[in-house]
N, C-alpha and C positions, 0 to 999 in steps of 0.2 A: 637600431637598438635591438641586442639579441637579448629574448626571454629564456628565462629558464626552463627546462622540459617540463610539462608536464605532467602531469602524475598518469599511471595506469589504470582507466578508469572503471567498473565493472559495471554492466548493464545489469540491472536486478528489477523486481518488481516484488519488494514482498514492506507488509506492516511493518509501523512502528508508532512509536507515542512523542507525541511534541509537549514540551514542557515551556512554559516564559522564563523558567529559572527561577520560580519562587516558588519555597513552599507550600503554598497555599494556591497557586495558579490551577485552573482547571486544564487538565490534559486534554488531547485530542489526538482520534488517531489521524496519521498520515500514511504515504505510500513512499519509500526511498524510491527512485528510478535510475538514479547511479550512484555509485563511491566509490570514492577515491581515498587513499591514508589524510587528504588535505581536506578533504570537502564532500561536498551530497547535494546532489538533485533530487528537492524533494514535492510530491504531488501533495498539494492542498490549500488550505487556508493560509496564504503570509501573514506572518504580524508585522511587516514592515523594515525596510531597509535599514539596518541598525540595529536589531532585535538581540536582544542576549537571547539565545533559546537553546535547548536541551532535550536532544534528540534520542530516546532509550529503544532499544531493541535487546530482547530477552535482557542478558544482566548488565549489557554494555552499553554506558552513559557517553551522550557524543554531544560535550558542549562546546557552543562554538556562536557564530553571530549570523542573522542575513547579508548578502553580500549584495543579492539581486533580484528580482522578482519582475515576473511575465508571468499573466495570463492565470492556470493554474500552479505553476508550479515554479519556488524559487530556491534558489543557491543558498547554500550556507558553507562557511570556512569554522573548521574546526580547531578548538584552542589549541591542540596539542594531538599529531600521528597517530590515526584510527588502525587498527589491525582487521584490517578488511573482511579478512578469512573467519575470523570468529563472531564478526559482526552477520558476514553470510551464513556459517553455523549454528547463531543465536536463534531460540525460538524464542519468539514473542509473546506475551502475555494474552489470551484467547480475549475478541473482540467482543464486545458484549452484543449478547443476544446471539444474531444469527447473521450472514453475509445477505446485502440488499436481494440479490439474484433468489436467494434463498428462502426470503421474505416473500416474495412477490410470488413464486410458483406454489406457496403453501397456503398465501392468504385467500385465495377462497376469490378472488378479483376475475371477474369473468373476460377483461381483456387478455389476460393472461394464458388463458387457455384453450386449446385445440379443437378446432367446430370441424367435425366431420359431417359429411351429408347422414339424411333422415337415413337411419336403416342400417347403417355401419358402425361400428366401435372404431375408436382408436386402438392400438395394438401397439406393446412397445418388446424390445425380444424377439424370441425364435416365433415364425409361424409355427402351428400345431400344424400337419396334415388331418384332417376329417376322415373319420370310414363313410364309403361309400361314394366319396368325390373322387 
């Protein structure tokens, strides 16, 4: 049985908003990790094999269905030839609040941060030279 080629796929890693397809559905962001004009592998929460869902990145809506799901992250096929190029051009609508990484080195969480022995600073940058050393 010969398949037909498949498509050219792009390795990406950036945001996007998952929708269920209904107006009132509460979004969620996800993470693309490839696309293709057919389809997207995407990092996050599935809603399930069979899902209508509606994938946005900046102004471009990518609706389509689950095809497949593993682990974190599942397959979707898109109703109608994605334009890959503008979909990687798209910027996204800003995350709310602040990135996890970004949270955690601000909140103030003492595992978080850098224990230097009694007597020393941490130092981040150029050393200074000292007079007299």
């Amino acid at each position: 049985m010969d398949f037909p080629p498949r498509a050219r796929r792009a390795n990406v890693f950036i945001d996007a908003h998952l929708n269920l397809g209904e107006p009132l559905s509460a979004t969620q962001i996800v993470r693309i990790r490839d696309i293709s004009e057919g389809g997207a592998r995407i990092q996050g929460k599935s809603p399930g094999v069979g899902a209508r869902i509606v994938v946005t990145r900046g102004e471009t809506a990518m609706p389509g269905r689950v095809v497949w799901t593993a682990d974190r992250h599942f397959g979707m096929a898109f109703d109608e030839p994605v334009d890959v190029e503008s979909v990687l051009k798209a910027t996204g609508r800003k995350s709310p609040d602040r990135p996890v990484y970004a949270a955690a080195l601000t909140s103030g969480l003492t595992h978080f941060q850098r224990h230097t022995p009694r007597g020393r600073t941490a130092s981040f940058g150029l050393r200074l030279a000292e007079s007299g050393r």
